[in-house]
ZALUM-945176 format. One record per atom (N, C-alpha, C, O): residue number from 1; residue in one letter; chain; x, y, z. Coordinates in Angstrom, 2 decimals. Each point is the difference from the previous one (the first is absolute). Example, Ala and Ser with C-alpha at 12.3 -4.5 7.8 and 13.67 -1.06 7.14 Angstrom:
2
+-----+------+-----+---------+---------+---------+
! seq ! type ! mol !       x !       y !       z !
+-----+------+-----+---------+---------+---------+
!   1 !    A !   A !   13.19 !   -5.69 !    7.80 !
!   1 !    A !   A !   -0.89 !    1.19 !    0.00 !
!   1 !    A !   A !    0.90 !    1.20 !    0.00 !
!   1 !    A !   A !    1.04 !   -0.02 !    0.66 !
!   2 !    S !   A !   -1.39 !    1.07 !   -1.38 !
!   2 !    S !   A !    0.82 !    1.19 !    0.06 !
!   2 !    S !   A !   -0.77 !    1.09 !    0.73 !
!   2 !    S !   A !    0.51 !    1.11 !    0.17 !
+-----+------+-----+---------+---------+---------+
end
This chain:
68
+-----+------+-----+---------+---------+---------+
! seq ! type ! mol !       x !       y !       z !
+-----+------+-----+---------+---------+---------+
!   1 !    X !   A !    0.85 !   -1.20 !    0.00 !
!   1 !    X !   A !   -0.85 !    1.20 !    0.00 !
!   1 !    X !   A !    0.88 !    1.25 !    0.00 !
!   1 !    X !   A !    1.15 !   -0.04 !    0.45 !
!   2 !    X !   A !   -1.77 !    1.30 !   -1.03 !
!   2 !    X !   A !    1.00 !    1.13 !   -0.02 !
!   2 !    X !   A !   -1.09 !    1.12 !    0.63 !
!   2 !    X !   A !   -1.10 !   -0.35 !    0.42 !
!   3 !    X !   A !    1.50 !    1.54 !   -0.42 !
!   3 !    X !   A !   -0.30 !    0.84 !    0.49 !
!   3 !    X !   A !    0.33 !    1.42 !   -0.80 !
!   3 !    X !   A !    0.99 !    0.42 !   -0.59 !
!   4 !    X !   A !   -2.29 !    0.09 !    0.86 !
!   4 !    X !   A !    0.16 !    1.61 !   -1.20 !
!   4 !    X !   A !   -1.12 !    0.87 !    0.67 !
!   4 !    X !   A !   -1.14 !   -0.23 !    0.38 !
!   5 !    X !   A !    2.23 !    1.69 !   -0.40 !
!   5 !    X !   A !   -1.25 !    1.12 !    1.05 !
!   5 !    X !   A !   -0.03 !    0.85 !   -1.43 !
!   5 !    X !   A !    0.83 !    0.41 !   -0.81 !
!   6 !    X !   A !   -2.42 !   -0.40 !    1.01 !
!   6 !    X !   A !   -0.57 !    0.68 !   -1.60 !
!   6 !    X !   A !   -0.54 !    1.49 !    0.76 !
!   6 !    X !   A !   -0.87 !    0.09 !    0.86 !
!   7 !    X !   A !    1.30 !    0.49 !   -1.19 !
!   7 !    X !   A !   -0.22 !    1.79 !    0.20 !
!   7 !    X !   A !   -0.85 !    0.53 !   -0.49 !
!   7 !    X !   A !    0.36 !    0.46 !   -1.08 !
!   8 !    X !   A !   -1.73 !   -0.20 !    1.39 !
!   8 !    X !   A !   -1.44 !    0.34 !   -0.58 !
!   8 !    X !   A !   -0.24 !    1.41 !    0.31 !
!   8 !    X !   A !    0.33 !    0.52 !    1.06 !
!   9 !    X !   A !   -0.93 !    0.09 !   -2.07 !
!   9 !    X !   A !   -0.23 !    1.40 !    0.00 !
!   9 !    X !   A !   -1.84 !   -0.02 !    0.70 !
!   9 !    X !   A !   -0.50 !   -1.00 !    0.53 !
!  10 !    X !   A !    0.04 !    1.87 !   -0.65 !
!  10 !    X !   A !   -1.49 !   -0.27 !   -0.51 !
!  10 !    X !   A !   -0.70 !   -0.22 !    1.33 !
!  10 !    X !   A !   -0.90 !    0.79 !    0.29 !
!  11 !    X !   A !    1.30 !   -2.02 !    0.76 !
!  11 !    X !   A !   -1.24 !   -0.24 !    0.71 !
!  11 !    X !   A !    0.24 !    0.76 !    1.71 !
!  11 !    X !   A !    1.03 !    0.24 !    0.64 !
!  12 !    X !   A !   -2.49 !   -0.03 !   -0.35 !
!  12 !    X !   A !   -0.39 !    0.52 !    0.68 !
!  12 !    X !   A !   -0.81 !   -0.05 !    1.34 !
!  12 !    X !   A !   -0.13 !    0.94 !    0.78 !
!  13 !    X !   A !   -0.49 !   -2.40 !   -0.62 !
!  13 !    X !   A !   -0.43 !   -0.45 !    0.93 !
!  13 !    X !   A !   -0.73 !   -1.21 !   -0.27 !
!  13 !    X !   A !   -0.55 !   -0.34 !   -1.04 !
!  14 !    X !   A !    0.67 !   -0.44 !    2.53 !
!  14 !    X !   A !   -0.95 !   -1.47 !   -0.35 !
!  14 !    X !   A !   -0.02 !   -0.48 !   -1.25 !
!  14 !    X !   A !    0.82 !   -0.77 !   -0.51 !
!  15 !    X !   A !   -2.08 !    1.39 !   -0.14 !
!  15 !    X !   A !    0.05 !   -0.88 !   -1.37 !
!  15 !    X !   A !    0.86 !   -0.34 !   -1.39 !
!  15 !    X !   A !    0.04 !   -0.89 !   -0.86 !
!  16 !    X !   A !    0.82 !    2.48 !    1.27 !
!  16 !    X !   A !    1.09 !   -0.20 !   -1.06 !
!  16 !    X !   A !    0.99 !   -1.34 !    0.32 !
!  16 !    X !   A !    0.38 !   -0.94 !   -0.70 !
!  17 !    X !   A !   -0.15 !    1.34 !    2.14 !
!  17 !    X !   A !    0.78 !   -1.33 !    0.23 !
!  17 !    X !   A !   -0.30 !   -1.42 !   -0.07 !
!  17 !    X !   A !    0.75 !   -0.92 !   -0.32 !
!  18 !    X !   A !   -2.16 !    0.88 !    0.71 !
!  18 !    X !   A !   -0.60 !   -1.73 !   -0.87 !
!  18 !    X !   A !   -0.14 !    0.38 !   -1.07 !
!  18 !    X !   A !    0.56 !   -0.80 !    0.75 !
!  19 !    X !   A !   -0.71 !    1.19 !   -1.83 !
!  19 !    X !   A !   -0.14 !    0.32 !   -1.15 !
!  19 !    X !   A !    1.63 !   -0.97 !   -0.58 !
!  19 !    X !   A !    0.09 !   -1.05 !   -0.64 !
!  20 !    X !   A !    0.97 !    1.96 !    1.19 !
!  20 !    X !   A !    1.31 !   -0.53 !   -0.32 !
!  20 !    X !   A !    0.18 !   -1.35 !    0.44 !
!  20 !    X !   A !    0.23 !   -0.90 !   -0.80 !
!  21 !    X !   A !   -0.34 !    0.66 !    2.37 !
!  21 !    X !   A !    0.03 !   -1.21 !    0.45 !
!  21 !    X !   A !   -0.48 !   -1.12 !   -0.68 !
!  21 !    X !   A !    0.80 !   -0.90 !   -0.26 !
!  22 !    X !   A !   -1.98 !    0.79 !   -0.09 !
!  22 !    X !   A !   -1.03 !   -0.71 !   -1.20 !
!  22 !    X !   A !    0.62 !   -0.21 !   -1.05 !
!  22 !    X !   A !    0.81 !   -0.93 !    0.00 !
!  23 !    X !   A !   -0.96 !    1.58 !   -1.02 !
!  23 !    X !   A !    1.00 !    0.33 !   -1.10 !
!  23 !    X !   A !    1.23 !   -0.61 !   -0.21 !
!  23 !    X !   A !    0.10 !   -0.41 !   -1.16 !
!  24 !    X !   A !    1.11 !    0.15 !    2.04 !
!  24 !    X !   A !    0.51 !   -0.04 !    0.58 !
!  24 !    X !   A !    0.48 !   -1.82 !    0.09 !
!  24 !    X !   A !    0.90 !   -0.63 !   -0.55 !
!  25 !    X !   A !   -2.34 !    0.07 !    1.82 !
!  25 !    X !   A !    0.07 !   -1.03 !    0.18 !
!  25 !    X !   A !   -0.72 !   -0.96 !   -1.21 !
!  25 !    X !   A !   -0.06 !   -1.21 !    0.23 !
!  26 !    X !   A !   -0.36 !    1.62 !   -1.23 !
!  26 !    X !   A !   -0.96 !   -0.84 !   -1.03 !
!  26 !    X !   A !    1.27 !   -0.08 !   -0.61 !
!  26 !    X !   A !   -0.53 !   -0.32 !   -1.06 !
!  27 !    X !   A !    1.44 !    0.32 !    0.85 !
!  27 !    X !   A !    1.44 !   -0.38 !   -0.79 !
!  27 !    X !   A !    0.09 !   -1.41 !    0.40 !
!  27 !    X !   A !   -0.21 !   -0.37 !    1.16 !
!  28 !    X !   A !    0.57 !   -0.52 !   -2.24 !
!  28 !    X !   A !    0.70 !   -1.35 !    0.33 !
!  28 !    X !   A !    1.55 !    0.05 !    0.35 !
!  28 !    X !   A !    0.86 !    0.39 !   -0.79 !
!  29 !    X !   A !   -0.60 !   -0.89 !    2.27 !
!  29 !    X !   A !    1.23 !    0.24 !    0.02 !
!  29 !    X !   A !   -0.02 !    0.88 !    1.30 !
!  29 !    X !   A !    0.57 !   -0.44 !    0.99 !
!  30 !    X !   A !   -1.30 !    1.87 !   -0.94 !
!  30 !    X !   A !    0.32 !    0.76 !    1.22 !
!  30 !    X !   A !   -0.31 !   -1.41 !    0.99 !
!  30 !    X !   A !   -0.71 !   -1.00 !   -0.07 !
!  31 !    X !   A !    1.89 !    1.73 !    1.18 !
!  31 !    X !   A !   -0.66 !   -1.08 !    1.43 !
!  31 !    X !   A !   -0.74 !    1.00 !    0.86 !
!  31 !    X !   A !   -1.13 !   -0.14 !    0.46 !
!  32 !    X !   A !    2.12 !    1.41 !   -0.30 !
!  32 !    X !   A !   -0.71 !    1.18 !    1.25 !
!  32 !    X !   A !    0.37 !    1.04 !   -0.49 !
!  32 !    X !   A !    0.99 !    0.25 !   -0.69 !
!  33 !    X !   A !   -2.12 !    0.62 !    1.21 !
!  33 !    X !   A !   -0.24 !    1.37 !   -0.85 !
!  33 !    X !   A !    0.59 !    0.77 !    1.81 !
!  33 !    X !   A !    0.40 !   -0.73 !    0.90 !
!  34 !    X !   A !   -0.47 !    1.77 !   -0.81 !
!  34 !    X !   A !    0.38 !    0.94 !    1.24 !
!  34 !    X !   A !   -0.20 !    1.31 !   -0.20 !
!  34 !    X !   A !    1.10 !    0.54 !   -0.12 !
!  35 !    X !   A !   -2.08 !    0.32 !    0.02 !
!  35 !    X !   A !   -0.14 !    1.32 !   -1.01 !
!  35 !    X !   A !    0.23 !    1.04 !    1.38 !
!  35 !    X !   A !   -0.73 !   -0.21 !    0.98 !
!  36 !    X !   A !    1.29 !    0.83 !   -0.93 !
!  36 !    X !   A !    0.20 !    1.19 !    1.09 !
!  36 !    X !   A !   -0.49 !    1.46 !   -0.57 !
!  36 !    X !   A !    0.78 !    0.55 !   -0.78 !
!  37 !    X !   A !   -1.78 !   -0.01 !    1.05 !
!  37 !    X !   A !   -0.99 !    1.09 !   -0.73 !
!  37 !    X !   A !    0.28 !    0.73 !    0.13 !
!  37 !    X !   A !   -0.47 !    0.95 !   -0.63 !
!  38 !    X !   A !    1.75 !   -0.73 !    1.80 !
!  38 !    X !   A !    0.24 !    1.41 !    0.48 !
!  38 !    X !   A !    1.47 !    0.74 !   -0.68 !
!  38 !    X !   A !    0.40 !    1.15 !   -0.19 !
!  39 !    X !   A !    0.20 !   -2.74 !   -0.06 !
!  39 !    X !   A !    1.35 !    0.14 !   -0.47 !
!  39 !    X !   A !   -0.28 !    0.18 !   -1.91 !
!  39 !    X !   A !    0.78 !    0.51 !   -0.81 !
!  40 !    X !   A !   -2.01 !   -1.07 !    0.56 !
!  40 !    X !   A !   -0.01 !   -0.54 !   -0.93 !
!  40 !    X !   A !    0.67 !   -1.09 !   -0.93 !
!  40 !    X !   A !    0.28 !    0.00 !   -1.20 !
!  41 !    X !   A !   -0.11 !   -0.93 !    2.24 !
!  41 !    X !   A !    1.04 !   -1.23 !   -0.74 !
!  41 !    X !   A !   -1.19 !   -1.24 !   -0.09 !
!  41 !    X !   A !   -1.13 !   -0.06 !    0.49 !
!  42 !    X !   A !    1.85 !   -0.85 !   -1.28 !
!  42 !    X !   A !   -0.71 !   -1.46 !    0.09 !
!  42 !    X !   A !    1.37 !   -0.80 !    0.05 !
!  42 !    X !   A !    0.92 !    0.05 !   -0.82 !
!  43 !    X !   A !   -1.01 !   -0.75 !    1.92 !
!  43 !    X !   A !    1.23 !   -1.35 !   -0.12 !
!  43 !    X !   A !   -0.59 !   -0.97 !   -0.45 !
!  43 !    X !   A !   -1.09 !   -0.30 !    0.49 !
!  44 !    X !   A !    1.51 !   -0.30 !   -1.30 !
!  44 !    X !   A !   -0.63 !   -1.18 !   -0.77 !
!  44 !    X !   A !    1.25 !   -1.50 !    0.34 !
!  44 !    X !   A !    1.22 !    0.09 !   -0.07 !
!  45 !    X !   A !   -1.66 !   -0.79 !    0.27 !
!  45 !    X !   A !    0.72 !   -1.46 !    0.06 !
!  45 !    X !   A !   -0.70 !   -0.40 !   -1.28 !
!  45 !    X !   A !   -1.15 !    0.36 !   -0.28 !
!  46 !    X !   A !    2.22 !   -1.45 !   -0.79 !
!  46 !    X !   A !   -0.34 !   -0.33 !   -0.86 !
!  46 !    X !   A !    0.75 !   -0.95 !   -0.73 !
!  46 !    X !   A !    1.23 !   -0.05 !    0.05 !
!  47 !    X !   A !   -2.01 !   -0.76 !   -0.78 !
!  47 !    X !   A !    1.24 !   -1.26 !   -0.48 !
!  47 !    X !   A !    0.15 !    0.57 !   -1.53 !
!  47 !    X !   A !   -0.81 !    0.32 !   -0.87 !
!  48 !    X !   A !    2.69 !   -0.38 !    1.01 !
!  48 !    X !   A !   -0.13 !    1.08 !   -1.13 !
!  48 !    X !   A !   -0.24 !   -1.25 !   -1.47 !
!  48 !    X !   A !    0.52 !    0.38 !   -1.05 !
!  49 !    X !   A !   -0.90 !   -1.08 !    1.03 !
!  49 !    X !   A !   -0.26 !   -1.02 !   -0.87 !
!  49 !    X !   A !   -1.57 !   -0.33 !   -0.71 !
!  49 !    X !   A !   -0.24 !   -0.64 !   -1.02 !
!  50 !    X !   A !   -0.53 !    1.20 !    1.78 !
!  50 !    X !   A !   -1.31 !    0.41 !   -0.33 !
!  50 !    X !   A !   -0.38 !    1.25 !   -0.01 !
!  50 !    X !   A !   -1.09 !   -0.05 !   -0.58 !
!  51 !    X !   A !    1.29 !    1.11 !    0.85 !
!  51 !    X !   A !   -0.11 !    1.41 !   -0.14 !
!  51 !    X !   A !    1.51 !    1.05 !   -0.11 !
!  51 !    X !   A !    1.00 !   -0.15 !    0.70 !
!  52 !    X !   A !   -1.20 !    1.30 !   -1.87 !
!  52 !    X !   A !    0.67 !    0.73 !    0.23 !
!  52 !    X !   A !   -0.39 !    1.43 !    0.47 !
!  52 !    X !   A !   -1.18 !    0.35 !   -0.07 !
!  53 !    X !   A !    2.43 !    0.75 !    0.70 !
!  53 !    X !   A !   -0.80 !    0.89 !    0.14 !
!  53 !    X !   A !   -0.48 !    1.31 !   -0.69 !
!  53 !    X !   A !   -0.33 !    1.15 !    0.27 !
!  54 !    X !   A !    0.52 !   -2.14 !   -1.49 !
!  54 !    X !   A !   -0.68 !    1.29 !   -1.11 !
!  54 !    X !   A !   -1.85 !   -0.43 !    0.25 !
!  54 !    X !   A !   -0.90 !    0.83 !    0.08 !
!  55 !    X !   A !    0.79 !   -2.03 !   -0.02 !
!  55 !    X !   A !   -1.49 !   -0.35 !    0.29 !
!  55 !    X !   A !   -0.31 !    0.89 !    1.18 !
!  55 !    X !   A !   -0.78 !    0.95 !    0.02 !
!  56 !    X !   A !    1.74 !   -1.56 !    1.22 !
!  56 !    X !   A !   -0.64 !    1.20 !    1.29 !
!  56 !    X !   A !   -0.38 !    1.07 !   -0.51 !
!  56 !    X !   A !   -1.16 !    0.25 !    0.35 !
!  57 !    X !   A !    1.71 !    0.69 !   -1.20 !
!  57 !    X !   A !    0.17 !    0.81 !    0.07 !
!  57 !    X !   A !   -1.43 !    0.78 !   -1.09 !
!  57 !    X !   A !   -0.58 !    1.06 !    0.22 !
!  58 !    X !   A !    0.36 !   -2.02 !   -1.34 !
!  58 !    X !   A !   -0.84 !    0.23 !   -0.77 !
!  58 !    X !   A !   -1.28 !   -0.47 !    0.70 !
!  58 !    X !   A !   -1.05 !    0.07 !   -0.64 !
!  59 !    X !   A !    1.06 !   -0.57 !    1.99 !
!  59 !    X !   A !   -1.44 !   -0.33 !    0.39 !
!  59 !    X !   A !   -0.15 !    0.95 !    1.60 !
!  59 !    X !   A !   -0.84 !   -0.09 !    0.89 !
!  60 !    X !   A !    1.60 !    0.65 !   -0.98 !
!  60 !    X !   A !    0.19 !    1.20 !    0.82 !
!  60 !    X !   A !   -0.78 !    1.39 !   -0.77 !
!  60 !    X !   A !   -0.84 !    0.75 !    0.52 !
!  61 !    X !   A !    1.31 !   -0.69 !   -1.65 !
!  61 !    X !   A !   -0.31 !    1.07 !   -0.92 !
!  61 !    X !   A !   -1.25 !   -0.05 !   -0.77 !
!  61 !    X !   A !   -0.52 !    0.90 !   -0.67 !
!  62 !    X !   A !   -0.05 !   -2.61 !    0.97 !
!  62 !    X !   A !   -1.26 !   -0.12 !   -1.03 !
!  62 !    X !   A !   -1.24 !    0.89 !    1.57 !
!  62 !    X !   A !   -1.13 !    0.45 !    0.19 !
!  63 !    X !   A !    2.36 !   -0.69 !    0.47 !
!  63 !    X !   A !   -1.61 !   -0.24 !    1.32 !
!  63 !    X !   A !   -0.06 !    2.50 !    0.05 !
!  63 !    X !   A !   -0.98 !    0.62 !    0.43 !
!  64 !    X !   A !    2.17 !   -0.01 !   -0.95 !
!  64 !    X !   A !   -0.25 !    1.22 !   -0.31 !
!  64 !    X !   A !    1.29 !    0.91 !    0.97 !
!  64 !    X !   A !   -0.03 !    1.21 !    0.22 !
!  65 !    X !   A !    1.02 !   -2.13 !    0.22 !
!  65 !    X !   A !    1.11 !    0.65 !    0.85 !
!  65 !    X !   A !    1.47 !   -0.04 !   -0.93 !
!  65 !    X !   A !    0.43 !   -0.71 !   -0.91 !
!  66 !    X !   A !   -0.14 !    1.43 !    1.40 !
!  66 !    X !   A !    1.91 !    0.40 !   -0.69 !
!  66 !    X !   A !    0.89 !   -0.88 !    0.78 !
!  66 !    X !   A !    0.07 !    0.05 !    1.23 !
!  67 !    X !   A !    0.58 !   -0.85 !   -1.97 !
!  67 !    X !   A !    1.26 !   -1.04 !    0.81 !
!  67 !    X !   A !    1.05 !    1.20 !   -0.42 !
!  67 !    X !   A !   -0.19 !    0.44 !   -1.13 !
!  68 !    X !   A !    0.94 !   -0.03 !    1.66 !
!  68 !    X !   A !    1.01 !    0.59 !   -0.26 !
!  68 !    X !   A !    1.60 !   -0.28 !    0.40 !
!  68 !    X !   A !    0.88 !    0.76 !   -0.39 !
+-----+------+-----+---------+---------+---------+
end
């Protein structure tokens, strides 16, 4: 398993953060999502063999937030 802190623009409370969290965990492959709302990060655990994090990142952005 590896580990990657994805830097999100955009969210703002509660729902943004399940929004991401969600999003997030429907990936084949994520194991654990960790979204910190205040910092705006997501730590993601992930097998880098079933997901990459251009996917995180494009299902971060489908849900309407900036990975930066």
């Amino acid at each position: 398993m590896e580990q990657v802190m994805l830097n999100i623009k955009g969210m703002s409370c509660a729902h943004c953060k399940a929004a991401v969290t969600n999003a997030l965990n429907e990936l084949q492959g994520v194991q654990m999502v960790e979204v910190d709302l205040e910092q705006g990060k997501a730590n993601v655990t992930y097998d880098a063999s079933k997901v990459t994090i251009e996917k995180m990142k494009e299902a971060v952005e489908e849900q309407g937030y900036d990975v930066v």
